[in-house]
N, C-alpha and C positions, 0 to 999 in steps of 0.2 A: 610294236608287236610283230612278229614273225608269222606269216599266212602260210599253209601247207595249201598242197590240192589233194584232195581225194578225189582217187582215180580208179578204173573201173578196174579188175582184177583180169586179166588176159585179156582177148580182141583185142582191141585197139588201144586199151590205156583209157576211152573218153572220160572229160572231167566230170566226176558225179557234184562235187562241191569242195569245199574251204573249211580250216579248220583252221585257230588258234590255240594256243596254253594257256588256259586261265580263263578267267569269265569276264569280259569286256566288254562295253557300254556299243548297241547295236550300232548306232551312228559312226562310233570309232573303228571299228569293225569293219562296218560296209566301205567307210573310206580305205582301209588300209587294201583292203581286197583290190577296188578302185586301184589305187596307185602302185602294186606291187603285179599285180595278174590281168589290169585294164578289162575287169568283169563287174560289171555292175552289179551288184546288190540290194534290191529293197531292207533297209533295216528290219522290217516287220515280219519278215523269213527268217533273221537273226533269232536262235537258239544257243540256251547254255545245256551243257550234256557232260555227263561223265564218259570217258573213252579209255579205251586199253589197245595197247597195240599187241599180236599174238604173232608167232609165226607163220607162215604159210608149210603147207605141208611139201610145195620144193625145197623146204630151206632157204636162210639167207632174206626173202625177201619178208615184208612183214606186212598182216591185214590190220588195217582199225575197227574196232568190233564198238557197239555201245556198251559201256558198264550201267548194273543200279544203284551205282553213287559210287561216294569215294570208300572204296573197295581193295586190296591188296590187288597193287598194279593198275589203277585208276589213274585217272588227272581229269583237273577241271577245263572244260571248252566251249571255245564260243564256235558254235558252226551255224554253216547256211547251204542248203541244197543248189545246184544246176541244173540246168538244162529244162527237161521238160516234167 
């Protein structure tokens, strides 16, 4: 599986958390984060979520938004929050 980071919109970029495509088994997840981003994840913070990506109002770059469910312009995900 492929890990994204979600990251904060302007300032500095910090990482707010991790996303995948598709709804994945917490344990598989928190490893993948582990060995692709070297960030630990408790599985038990593992969440599955509908998400859409939108544009931003610069153009070009694009926000992830939560959907309520699978929706026109949805996907299924596994995510887990950062930091504090």
């Amino acid at each position: 599986m492929e890990i994204f980071v979600i990251a904060e919109d302007g300032g500095d970029g910090a990482v707010m958390g991790f996303y995948a495509h598709g709804h994945h088994e917490p344990e598989a997840f928190a490893a993948a984060v582990l060995a692709e981003h070297e960030a630990v994840i408790q599985p038990a913070t593992v969440r599955h979520a509908w998400l859409r990506m939108i544009p931003d109002r610069r153009g070009g770059m694009r926000i992830l938004e939560y959907a309520q469910g699978d929706g026109r312009g949805s996907f299924a995900a596994t995510v887990a929050d950062w930091g504090d």
